[in-house]
N, C-alpha and C positions, 0 to 999 in steps of 0.2 A: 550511459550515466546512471547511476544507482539514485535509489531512490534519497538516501541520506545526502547525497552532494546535491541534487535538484534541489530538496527544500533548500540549502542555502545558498544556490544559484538563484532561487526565485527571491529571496530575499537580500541580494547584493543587486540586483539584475534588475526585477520586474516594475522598478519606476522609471528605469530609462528606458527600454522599449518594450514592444509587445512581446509574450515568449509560448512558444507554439510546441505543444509535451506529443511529441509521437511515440505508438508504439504498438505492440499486438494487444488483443483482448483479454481482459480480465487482470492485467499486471497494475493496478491499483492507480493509473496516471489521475482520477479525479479524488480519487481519496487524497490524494498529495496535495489537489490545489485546495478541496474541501475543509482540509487541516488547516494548511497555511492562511488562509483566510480567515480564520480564529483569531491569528496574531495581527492579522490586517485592519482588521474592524467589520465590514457589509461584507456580504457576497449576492449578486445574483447570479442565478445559474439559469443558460439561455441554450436550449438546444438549436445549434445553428441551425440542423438540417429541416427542422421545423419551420424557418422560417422560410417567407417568399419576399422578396424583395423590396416591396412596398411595406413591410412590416416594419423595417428598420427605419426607413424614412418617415413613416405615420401617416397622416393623413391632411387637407387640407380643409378648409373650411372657410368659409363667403367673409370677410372684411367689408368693409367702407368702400373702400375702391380699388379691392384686391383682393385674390385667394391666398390666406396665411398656410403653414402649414404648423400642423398642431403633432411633438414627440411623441414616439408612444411611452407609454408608462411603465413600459417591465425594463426602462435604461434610466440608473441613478440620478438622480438632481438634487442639488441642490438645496436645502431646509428639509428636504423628504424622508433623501436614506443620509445614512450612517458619512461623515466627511471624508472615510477613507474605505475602501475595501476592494474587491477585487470585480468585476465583470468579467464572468467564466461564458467564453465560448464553446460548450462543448458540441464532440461530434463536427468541428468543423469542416474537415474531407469527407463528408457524407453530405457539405450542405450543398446546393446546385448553382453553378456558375452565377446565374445574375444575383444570387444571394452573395455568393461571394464579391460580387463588386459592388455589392449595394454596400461592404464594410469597407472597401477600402482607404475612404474618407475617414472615417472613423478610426479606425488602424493606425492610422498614421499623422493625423490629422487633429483626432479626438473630437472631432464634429461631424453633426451631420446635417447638410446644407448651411444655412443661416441660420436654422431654428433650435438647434441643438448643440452643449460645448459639454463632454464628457468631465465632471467633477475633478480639481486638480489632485485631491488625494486619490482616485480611483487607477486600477492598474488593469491593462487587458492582457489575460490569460487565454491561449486555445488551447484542445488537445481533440486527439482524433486516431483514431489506428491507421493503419499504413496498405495502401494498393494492395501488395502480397497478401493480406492477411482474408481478403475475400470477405470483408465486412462492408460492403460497399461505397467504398470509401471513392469518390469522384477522382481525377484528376485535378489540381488546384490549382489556379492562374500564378504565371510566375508573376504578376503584379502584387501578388495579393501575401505570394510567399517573399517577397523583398521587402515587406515590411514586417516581420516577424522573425526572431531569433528562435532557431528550431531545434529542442533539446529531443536527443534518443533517449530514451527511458527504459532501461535494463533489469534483467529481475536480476537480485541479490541475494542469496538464502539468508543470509548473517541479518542484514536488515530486515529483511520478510521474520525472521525466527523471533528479532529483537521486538519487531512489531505483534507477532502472536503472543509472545507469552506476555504486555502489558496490554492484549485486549482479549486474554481469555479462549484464543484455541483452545482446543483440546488437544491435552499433553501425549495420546498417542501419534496424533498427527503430526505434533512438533518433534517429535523423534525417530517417525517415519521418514521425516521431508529432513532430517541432518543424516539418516543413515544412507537415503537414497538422494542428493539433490538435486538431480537432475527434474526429479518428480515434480517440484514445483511447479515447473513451466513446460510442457511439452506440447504445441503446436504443431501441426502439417499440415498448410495451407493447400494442400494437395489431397488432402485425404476427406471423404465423405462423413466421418462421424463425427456429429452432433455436440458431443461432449468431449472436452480434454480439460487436463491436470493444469489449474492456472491458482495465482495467489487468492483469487477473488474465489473460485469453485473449491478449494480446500476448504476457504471459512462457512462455506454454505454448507459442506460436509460436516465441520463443527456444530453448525447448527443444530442440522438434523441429528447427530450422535448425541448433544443436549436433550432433544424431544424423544430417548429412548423408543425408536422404530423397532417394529418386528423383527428379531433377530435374525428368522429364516428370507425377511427381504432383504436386508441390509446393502446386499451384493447387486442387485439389482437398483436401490435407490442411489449408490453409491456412483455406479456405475450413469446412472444419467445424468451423474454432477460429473466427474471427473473423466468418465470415459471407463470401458470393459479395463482395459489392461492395468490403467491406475488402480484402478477400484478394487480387484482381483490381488493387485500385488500388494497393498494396505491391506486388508483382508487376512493375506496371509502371515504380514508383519506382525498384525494384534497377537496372532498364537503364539509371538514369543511372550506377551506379557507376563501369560499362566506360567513362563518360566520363570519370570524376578524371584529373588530372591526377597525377602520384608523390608523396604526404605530404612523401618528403625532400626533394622536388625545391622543394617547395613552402616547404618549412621553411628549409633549408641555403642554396637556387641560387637565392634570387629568381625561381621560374616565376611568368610571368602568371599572376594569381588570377580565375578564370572570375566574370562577371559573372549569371548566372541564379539566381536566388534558391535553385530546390531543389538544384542544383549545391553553391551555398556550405552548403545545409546537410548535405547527405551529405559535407565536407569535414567539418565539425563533426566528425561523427558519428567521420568515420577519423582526425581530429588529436588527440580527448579518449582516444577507442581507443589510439591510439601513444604517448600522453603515459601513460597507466596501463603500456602494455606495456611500455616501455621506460627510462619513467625512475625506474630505481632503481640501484643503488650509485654506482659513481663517473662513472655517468653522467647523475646525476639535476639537475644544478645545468642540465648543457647544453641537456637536452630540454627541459625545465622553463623555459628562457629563451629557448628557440627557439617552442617552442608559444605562449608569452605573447607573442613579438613580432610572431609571424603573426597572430594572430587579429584585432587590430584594420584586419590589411588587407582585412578580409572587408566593413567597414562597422560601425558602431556598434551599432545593431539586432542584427547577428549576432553581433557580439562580447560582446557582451551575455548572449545565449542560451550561447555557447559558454565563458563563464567560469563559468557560474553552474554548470554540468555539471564545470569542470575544478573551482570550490571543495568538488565533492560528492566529489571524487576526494582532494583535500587541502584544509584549508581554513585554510592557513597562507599560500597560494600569493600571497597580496597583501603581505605580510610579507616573502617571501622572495623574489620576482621583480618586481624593479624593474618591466620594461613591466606587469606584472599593475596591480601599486601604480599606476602614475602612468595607468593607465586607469580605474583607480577611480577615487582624487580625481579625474578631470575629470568622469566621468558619474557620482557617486554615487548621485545621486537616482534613475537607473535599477536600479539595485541594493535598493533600499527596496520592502518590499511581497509 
């Protein structure tokens, strides 16, 4: 399941039972419930595997003629936190067995013992990577997996791209990762090295290409985010840049539009970049209708790729940019899905 249908699965879904986000490392499964939890109201976020069994329960303390037990305090209540929001179980399949049964009440139940009743707006979320993936992820009691609806959580470029360019990647990477997609995500739970190419180590990549590093390290800091071979073939992708031809020139003067596939898409990359940098106040009708008439001179396929990154930027832009509009209605059906 991509990351787009999750969020409105969790949002049809996560008041009627618990819902448990599996998947490999670094594919953004807590960023998704961290969002979602925005539109929810509270979130705690509780690493399971931290906990030990008696932590869920809490503790107990001397009464009158009896030992009470007293909740602990990082699980929602009541006048406290927020009336509605989410209780994020992260790292669940790393938590250890009696931790695991120490929720099952709770899970299912929404209590724990007598002393505790989990808030009625509150919703329980887990997530955790998966056995294969060699993140140490326990075996999880089938009691514990029968109370929770377990969504796979898949990497999507389209989504991943739509999500980069409205939180500021960098426009070489997002034209890397359309030329090559596979790059996004490439794990081998079999393999000894350190580092690989994932949603979450491309934006740390960002980062650092922000913080202008030493040119002659670049290959080497790159390479202990994403791995030698990602890092290597990024690397070698940037040298098409020095080939672009001028965005304006491209935009404004009618310049020949290069014919080589990874060419047109590091143009993507620098026309969705220019169209966010530039078009705003009384400049924003021009660029906005300059960028929508070039792109379909890229070819259909590309224009395609490169709308779909400029509606993650606005997503009015069919509405309000005639060539945007009349390249929709003709390829619609590329838009679907």
């Amino acid at each position: 399941m991509k990351a787009s249908v999750l969020a409105n699965v969790l949002r049809s879904c996560g008041s009627v039972m618990p819902i448990w986000i599996e998947g490999p490392p670094g594919i953004g499964k807590s960023r998704i419930v961290h969002q979602w939890a925005k539109e929810v109201g509270g979130l705690i976020d509780l690493r399971a595997c931290l906990l030990e069994s008696v932590d869920i329960r809490g503790l107990p303390r001397i009464g009158k003629d009896s030992a009470e037990w007293i909740p602990p305090d990082f699980l929602p209540r009541e006048g406290k936190d927020s009336p509605t929001g989410v209780l994020f179980l992260d790292e669940l399949g790393q938590a250890p067995i009696p931790t695991q049964n120490a929720l099952l009440q709770l899970s299912l139940d929404r209590t724990v013992g007598t002393h505790y009743r989990l808030p009625p707006g509150w919703i329980i979320v887990a997530a955790s990577n998966r056995l294969e993936d060699r993140a140490g992820v326990n075996r999880t009691t089938s009691a514990l997996n029968a109370r929770f609806m377990h969504l796979s959580l898949q990497v999507d470029t389209d989504d991943w791209l739509a999500w980069a360019v409205q939180n500021d990647v960098n426009w070489e990477i997002r034209s890397y990762i359309q030329f090559r997609p596979n790059m996004l995500h490439k794990f081998d739970g079999k393999s000894d090295e350190k580092s690989h190419p994932n949603p979450r180590s491309w934006e740390f990549v960002s980062k650092i290409m922000a913080a202008n590093p030493d040119p002659k390290a670049e290959l080497d800091i790159f390479s202990g985010i994403v791995g030698r071979g990602a890092a290597s073939e990024f690397q070698a992708h940037r040298k098409i840049y020095n080939k672009l031809p001028n965005i304006e020139d491209l935009l404004y003067k009618n310049a020949p539009v290069p014919t080589e596939p990874s060419i047109k898409y590091a143009i993507i990359g620098g026309a969705v970049d220019y169209l966010k940098t530039k078009a705003v106040g009384k400049d924003k009708k021009k660029v906005t209708e300059a960028v929508c008439a070039f792109m379909p001179k890229l070819g259909v396929e590309f224009a395609v790729a490169a709308f779909k990154q400029v509606t993650a930027i606005d997503n009015t832009i069919f509405l309000e940019a005639g060539p945007a509009r009349d390249f929709m209605v003709k390829h619609r059906a590329l838009f679907i899905g």
